[in-house]
N, C-alpha and C positions, 0 to 999 in steps of 0.2 A: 504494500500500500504506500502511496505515495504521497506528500505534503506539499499543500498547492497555497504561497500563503497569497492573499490580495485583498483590496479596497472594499470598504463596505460601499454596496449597489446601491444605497439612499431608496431602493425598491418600496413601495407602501405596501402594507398587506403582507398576507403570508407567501413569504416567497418562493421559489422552487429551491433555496439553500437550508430553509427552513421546515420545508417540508420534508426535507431527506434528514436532516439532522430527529425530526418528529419521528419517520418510518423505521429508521436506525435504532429508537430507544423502546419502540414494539419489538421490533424483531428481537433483539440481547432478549428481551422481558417475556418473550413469548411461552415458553417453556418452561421457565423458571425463574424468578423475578433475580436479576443479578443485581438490579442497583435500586435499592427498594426506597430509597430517599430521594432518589432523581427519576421517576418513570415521567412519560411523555407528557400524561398531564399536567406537571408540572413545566415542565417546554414552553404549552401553550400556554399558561396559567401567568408566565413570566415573561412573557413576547407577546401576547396576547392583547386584545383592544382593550382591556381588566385596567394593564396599569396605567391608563391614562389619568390624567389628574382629576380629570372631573369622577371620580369613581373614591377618589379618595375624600 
């Protein structure tokens, strides 16, 4: 596997970096929860339209 580093896309929305980063933390979890403090809900939970200020 190879390390790609570059610029954040200013992209709105959920982007297609974020969506694999999302599908990524299903798959590890699918079977067995391996990271039982970071599963994907929490991805979207943290990236999500949630943290917008007006929410707070």
């Amino acid at each position: 596997m190879s390390i790609e580093i570059r610029s954040y896309t200013r992209e709105k929305g959920y982007s297609h970096d974020f969506r694999k980063v999302c599908d990524f933390l299903i798959r590890i979890n699918q079977n067995k929860v391996i990271t039982p403090n970071y599963l994907w809900a929490r991805w979207v939970w943290q990236f999500g339209p949630y943290m917008s200020r007006s929410f707070i």
